[in-house]
Every structure is written in structure tokens, then in C-alpha cells.
C-alpha positions as CSV (number, residue, x, y, z in Angstrom):
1,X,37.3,-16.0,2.2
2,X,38.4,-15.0,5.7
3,X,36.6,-16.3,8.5
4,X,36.3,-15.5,12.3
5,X,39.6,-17.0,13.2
6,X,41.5,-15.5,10.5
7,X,40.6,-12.3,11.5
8,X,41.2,-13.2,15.3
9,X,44.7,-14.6,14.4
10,X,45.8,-11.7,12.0
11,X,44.4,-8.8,14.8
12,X,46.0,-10.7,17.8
13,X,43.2,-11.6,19.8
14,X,40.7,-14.2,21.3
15,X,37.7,-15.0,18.7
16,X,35.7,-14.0,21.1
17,X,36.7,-10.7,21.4
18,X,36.3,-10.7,17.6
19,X,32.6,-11.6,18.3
20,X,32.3,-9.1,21.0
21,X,33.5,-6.3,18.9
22,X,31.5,-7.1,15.5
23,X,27.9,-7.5,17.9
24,X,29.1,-4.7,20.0
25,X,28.7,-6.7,23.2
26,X,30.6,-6.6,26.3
27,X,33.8,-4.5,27.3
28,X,36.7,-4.1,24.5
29,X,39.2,-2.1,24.8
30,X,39.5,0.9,23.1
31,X,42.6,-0.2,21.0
32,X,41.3,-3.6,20.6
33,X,38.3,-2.6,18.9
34,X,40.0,-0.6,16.7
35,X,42.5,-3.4,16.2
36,X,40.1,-5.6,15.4
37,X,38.3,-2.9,12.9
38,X,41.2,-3.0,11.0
39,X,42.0,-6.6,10.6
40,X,38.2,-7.1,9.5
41,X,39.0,-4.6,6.9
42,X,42.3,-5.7,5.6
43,X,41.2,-9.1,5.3
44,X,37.8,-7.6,3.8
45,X,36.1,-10.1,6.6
46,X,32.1,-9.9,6.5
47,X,30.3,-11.0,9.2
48,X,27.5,-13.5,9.0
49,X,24.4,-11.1,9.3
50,X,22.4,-14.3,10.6
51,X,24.4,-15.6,13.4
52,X,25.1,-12.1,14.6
53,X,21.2,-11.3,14.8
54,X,21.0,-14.5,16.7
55,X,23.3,-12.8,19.1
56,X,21.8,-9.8,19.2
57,X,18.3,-10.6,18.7
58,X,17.7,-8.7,15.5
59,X,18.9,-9.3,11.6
60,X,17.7,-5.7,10.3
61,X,15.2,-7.1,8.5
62,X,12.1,-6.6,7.8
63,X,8.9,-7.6,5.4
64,X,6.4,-5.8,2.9
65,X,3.5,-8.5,3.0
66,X,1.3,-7.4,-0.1
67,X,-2.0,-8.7,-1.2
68,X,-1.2,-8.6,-5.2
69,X,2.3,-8.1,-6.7
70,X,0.9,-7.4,-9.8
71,X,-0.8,-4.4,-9.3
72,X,0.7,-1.1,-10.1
73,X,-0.5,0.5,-6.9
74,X,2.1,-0.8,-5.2
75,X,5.8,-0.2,-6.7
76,X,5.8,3.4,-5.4
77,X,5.0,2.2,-2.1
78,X,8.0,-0.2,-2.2
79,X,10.1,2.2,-2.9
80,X,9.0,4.6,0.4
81,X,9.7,1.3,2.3
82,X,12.5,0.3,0.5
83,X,14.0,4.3,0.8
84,X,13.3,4.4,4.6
85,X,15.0,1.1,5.3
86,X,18.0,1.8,3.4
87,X,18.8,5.1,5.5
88,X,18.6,3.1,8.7
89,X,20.8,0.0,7.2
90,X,17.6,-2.5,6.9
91,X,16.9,-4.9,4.3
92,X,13.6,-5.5,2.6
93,X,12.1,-8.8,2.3
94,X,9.2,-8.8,-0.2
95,X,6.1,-11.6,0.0
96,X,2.7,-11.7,-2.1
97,X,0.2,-12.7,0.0
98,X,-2.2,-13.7,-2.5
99,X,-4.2,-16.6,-0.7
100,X,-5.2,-17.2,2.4
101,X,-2.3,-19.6,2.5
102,X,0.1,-17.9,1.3
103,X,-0.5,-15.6,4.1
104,X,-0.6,-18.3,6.8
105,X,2.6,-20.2,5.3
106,X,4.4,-16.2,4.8
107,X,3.7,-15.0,8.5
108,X,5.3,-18.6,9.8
109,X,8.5,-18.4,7.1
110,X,8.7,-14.5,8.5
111,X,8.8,-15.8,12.1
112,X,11.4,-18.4,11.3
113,X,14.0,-16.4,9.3
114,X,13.8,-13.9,13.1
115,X,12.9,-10.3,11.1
116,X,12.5,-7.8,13.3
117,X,9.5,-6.6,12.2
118,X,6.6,-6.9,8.9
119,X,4.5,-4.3,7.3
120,X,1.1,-5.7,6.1
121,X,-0.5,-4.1,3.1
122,X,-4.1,-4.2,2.2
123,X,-5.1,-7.1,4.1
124,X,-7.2,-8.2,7.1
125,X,-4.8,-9.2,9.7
126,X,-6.2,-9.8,13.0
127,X,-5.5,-9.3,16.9
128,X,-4.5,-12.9,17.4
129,X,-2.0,-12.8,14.2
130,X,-0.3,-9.2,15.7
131,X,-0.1,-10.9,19.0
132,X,1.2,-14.2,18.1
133,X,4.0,-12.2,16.3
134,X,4.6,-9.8,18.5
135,X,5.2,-12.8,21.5
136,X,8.3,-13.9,19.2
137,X,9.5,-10.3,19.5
138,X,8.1,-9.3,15.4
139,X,7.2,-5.9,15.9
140,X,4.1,-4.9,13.3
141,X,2.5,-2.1,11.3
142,X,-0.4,-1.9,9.4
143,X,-1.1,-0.3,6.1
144,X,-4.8,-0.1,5.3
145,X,-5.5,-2.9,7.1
146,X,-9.5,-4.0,6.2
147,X,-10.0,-3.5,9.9
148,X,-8.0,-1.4,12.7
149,X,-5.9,-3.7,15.1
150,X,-5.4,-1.8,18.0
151,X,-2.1,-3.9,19.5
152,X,-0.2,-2.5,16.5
153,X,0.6,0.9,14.6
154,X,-1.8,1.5,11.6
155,X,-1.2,3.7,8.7
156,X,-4.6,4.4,6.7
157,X,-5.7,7.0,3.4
158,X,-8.1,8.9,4.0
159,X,-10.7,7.1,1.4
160,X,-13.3,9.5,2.7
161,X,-11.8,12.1,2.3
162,X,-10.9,11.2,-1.6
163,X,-14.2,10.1,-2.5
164,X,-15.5,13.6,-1.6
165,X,-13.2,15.5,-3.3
166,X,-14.0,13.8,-6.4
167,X,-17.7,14.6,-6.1
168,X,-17.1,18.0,-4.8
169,X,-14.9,18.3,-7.8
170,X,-17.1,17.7,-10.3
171,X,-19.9,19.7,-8.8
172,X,-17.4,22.7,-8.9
173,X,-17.5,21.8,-12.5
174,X,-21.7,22.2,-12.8
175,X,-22.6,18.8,-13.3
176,X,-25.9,17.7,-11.5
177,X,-26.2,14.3,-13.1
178,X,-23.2,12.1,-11.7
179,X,-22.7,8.7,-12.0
180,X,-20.2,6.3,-9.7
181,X,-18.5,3.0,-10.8
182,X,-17.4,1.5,-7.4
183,X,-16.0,-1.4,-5.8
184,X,-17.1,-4.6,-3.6
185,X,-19.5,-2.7,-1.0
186,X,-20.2,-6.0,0.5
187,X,-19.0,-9.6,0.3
188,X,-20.8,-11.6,-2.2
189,X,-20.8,-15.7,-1.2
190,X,-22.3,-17.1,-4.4
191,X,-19.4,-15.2,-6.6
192,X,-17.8,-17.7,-8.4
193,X,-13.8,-18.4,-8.4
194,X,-13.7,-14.9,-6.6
195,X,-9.9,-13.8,-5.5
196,X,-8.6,-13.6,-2.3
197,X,-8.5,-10.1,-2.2
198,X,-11.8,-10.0,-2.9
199,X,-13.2,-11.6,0.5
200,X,-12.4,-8.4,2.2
201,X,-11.5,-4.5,1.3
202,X,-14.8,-3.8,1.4
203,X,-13.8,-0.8,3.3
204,X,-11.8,1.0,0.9
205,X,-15.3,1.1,-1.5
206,X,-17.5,2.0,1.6
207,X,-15.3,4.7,2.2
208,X,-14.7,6.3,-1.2
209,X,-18.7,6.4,-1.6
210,X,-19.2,7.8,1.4
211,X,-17.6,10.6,1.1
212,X,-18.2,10.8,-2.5
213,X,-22.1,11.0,-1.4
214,X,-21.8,13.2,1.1
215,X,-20.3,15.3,-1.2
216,X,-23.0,15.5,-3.0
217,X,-25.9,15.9,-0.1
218,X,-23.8,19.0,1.2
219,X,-25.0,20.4,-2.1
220,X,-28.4,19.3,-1.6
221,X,-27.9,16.5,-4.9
222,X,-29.1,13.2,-4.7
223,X,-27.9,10.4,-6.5
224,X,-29.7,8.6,-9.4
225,X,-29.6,4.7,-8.1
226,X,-29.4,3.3,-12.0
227,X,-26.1,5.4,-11.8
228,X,-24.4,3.5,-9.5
229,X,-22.9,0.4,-10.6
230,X,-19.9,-2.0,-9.4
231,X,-17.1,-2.8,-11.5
232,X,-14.4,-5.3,-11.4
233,X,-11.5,-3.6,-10.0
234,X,-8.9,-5.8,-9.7
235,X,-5.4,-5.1,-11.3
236,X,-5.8,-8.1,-13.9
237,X,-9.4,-7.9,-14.4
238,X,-9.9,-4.0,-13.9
239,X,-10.0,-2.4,-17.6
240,X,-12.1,-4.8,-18.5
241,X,-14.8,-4.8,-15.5
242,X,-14.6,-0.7,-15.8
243,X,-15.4,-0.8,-19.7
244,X,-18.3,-3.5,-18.9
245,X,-19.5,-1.3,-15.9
246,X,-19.8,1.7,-17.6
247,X,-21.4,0.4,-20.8
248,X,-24.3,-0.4,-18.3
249,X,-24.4,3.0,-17.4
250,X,-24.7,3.9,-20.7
251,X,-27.7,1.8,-21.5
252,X,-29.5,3.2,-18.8
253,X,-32.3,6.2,-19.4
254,X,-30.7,8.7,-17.4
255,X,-27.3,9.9,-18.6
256,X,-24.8,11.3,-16.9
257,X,-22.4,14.1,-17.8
258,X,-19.9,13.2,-15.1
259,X,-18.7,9.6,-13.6
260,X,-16.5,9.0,-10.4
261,X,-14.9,6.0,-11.0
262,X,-13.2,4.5,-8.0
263,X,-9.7,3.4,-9.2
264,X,-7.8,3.9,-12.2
265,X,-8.0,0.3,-13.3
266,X,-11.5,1.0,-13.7
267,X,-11.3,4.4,-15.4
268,X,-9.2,4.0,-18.0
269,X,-11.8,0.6,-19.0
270,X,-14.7,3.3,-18.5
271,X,-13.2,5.9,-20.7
272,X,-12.8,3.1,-23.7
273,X,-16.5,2.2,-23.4
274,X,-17.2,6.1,-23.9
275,X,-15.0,6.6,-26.7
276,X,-16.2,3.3,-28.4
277,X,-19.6,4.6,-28.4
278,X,-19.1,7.2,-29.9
279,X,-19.2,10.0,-27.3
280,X,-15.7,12.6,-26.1
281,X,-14.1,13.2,-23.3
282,X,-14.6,15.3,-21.5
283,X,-16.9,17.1,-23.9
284,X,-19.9,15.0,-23.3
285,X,-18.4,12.8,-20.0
286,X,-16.0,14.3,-17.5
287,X,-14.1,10.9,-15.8
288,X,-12.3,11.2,-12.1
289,X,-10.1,8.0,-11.2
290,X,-9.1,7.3,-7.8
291,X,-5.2,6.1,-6.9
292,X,-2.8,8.3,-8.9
293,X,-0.9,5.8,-11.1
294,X,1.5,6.3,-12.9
295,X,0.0,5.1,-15.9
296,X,-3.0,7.8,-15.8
297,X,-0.6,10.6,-16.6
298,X,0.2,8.8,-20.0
299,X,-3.1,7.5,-21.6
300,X,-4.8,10.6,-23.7
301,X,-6.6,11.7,-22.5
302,X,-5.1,12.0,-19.0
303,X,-7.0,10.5,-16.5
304,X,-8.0,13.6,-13.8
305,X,-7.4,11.3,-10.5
306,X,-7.5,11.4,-6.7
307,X,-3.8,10.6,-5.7
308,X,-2.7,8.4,-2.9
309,X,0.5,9.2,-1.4
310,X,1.6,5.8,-2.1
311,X,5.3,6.9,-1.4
312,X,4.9,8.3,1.3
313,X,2.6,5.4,2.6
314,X,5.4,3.0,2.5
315,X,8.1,5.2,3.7
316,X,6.1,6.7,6.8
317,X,5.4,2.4,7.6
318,X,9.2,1.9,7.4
319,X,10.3,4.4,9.5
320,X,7.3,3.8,12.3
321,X,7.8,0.3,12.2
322,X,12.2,1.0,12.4
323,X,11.4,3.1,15.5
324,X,9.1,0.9,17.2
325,X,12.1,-2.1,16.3
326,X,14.6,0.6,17.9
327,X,12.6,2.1,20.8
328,X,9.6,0.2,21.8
329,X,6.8,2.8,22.0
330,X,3.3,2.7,22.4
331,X,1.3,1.9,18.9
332,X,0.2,5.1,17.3
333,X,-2.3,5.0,14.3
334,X,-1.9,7.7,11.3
335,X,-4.1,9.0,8.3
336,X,-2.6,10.6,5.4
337,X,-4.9,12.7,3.0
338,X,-4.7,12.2,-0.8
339,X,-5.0,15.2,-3.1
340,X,-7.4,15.3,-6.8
341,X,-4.6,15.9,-9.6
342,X,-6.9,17.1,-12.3
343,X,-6.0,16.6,-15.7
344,X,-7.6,16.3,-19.6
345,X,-10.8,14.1,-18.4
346,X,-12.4,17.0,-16.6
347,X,-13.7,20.2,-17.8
348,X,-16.9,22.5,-16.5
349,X,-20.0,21.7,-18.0
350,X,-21.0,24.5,-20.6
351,X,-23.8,26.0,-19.6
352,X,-26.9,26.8,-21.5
């Protein structure tokens, strides 16, 4: 394998001229360069991408920090950041950030192998982490973050906004009596064994009812308390907290016609607890999930779902956090708006 003097020795010139032309530092010659060019090509030369971004103070790399690998939210996302680093010549370093120690050990491993810059996903990164970062020149972007960090660029959903489409939705539909299956509204400290990514995203939750009650107050309905119940979301654990949440709801005296159900996880465990006791969708339940995956399209019935623009999520991070690398800039904060794909689990309640 050619190395930096081979190429040096086969186009005529001083290695360090070889350097200066493959970091594009210093004055070359026109010729020279092109000299150089075409030794490194006949002797199919490739540079050592780490010493050069020592040199130049940047590898063209950059990190996806995710809370949970194994949830199916995320591989669209990937592939936005994955998509807008590849037309700009970046590599993508991937790290689950599952523990609190994980996280800690990632951001110093991150720091040491000099990327240019890291896009955090679903977790609660503070000011002192951006800034600590950002003094060894790690340029940041968060992608609903459990807080805003104002230091940095933040990319959130618009939870809100998604929560109150799906009510809205199902009030288009006629139904009065609508339940909700939602997440961790709070943090609970006598949970046992409870996940990492459980001691925070309480906002995601808070936001999705809000908006999926204001929905219903701008239509002057009010929300039957034994109808509201939290469910395990998680990607593992999901399924099953959804089926267990909503065979509460089912036990309850008031039944509903309609259920909001705040991620798909949870849905799809809510629609087998319906159909196991004996009831159809949506004939006597209309279901609305919330997160668009994949997998909603291809259970029967389809899951009717408020979709997050997970792709474009991960592809608008990339190319913010890429220009910031490139250009400096001041930190600029963005909120994309999901849209309610309705499908099989919905239908208008017949009316009397």
C-alpha cells in the first residue's frame, strides 16, 4: 500500500508539499497540485482521514447519540441524517445512549476521536454538556431535547400540535366519549427498575395531551378522568403496557367509542385488548396512534396515526448541524409539524 513518500517520490516533490496539497494548506503550484493529484491516483494513495483532520482541525465526522437503538422510531431518522451527511462527504458515527453512563462515557469517547460535531436525540442534555463540547470546538444540535438549550440549535415536533389533531380528528368523526392512553406525565421515584429513558421525556406526553385536550375544550367537551390512563410505552415493553392500559379502560363504567393512544407501541397493544374482548374496530372503537411507523401501515387493521417527519427530522439536524460545522452561525431553533395519516382504525360514529 502506498504511503506519503511513495507518492512524494513517484510525483517529484517534497512530502510536504504532498501534505500541503492533500489538506489544501499553504501555496502549491498550480502544476504541482495537479502533479501531485495524479500520483495519488496512480498509485491509488488514500490519505489518513485522521491525521489530516488533526491538520485541519476537522475529520468530517459526526454522531447520532440516540436514547434506544431498538426502537423503530428511529431508523427513518437515521437515514435523513445518514442522507444529509453523505451529500456533504460526512461520515456517521452511531451511539445508544441508553444509561446515564453510557451517555457520560459516549460524549467523552465523541470528544476524543475530534468529530466535528453530535446530534442528540431524545435526551436531556444540558447547558454545561453543550458548552463543555462546544470549548473543544464540537459543534451541537438538538433533536427533541427534554428541555431547550439555548447555546445550541434545536430541532423539535410539534407534539402539540399532533395531540390536537388527533382529538380534533375524532370529534370530526362524532364521537363525544373519548378516551386517551398516554405516557409518563411526570417522574415517578418509587417506580421500580425504571429505564433510563424513563427519568425524563415527560414533555413529549405533556405535550400530546395538551393539545389533545384543548382539542376537545374548543368544542366545549370535557374529558371523562376514568378515561385517561398511562400505558407503558417503551419500544420493548409497549404492546404489552398498551393492551394492559386499555383493558382498564374497558373495565371502567363509562365506555368510550373513540381512544387517542399516544404512540403506536401502545396502539397496536390497545387494539389487541379490543379485539380479544370481543368488540371491532372501528365499528364499536375508533383507535388514533401517534409516530407514523412503519409497522402501522401493515397490521389489519391499519393503525390511523399522527405521523412524525422522522426523515426529515434527521436530515434537517444533519444539514443545520453541517452548516454550523462549515459556517459558524448563530444557533437557530426549528419546529416541524406532523400530519394525522388516517387509515382502517377510524370511521364516523353512526348516528342514531
Amino acid at each position: 500500500m502506498a504511503n506519503l513518500k511513495d507518492v512524494a517520490k513517484h510525483a517529484k516533490v517534497s512530502v510536504m508539499t504532498v501534505s500541503r496539497v492533500i489538506n489544501e494548506s499553504g501555496y502549491v503550484r498550480k502544476e504541482t497540485k495537479e502533479n501531485v493529484k495524479k500520483a495519488i491516483k496512480e498509485l491509488n494513495y488514500r490519505p489518513n482521514l485522521l491525521a489530516k483532520g488533526l491538520v485541519n482541525k476537522r475529520t468530517k465526522t459526526i454522531a447520532y447519540v440516540l436514547v434506544n437503538i431498538a426502537d423503530m422510531f428511529h431508523p427513518k431518522v437515521v437515514k435523513g441524517v445518514e442522507d444529509a451527511c453523505y451529500e456533504k462527504g460526512y461520515s456517521v458515527i452511531l451511539c445508544n445512549a441508553n444509561t446515564k453512563y453510557k451517555e457520560k462515557e459516549y460524549i467523552q469517547l465523541l470528544s476524543d476521536r475530534y468529530v466535528d460535531g453530535i446530534i442528540f436525540h431524545h435526551l436531556n442534555i444540558n447547558v454545561k454538556q453543550v458548552l463543555e463540547l462546544q470549548i473543544e470546538g464540537i459543534h451541537c444540535v438538538l433533536l427533541d431535547n427534554e428541555n431547550p438549550v439555548d447555546v445550541c440549535s434545536n430541532i423539535k415536533t410539534n407534539d402539540v400540535l399532533g395531540g390536537y389533531l388527533a382529538g380534533k380528528a375524532l370529534i370530526d368523526m362524532g364521537h363525544r366519549q373519548i378516551g386517551l392512553i398516554h405516557g409518563s406525565l411526570c417522574f415517578d421515584p418509587v417506580k421500580p427498575h425504571m429505564e433510563y429513558e424513563e427519568t425524563f421525556q415527560f414533555g413529549i406526553w405533556n405535550d400530546r395531551t395538551n393539545g389533545f385536550l384543548h382539542a376537545l375544550n374548543d368544542r366545549g367537551i370535557s374529558v371523562n378522568p376514568e378515561l385517561m390512563v398511562q400505558g407503558d410505552w417503551s419500544a420493548e415493553g409497549g404492546i404489552t403496557g398498551g393492551f394492559e392500559a386499555m383493558s382498564r379502560v374497558l373495565e371502567r363504567a363509562a365506555m368510550p367509542t373513540a381512544m387517542y393512544i399516544q404512540n403506536d407501541y401502545m396502539a397496536i397493544g390497545a387494539m389487541n385488548a379490543v379485539i380479544k374482548a370481543g368488540y371491532a374496530i372501528p365499528q364499536d372503537f375508533s383507535i388514533i396512534g401517534h409516530d407514523g411507523l412503519d409497522i402501522a401501515a401493515s397490521i389489519y387493521p391499519s393503525l390511523t396515526t399522527v405521523d412524525q417527519p422522522r426523515y426529515e427530522m434527521g436530515y434537517r439536524a444533519a444539514q443545520l448541524l453541517i452548516e454550523q460545522i462549515e459556517n459558524a452561525g448563530e444557533p437557530v431553533s426549528i419546529v416541524l409539524d406532523p400530519a394525522l395519516i388516517l387509515r382502517e382504525t377510524t370511521a364516523a360514529l353512526p348516528q342514531p
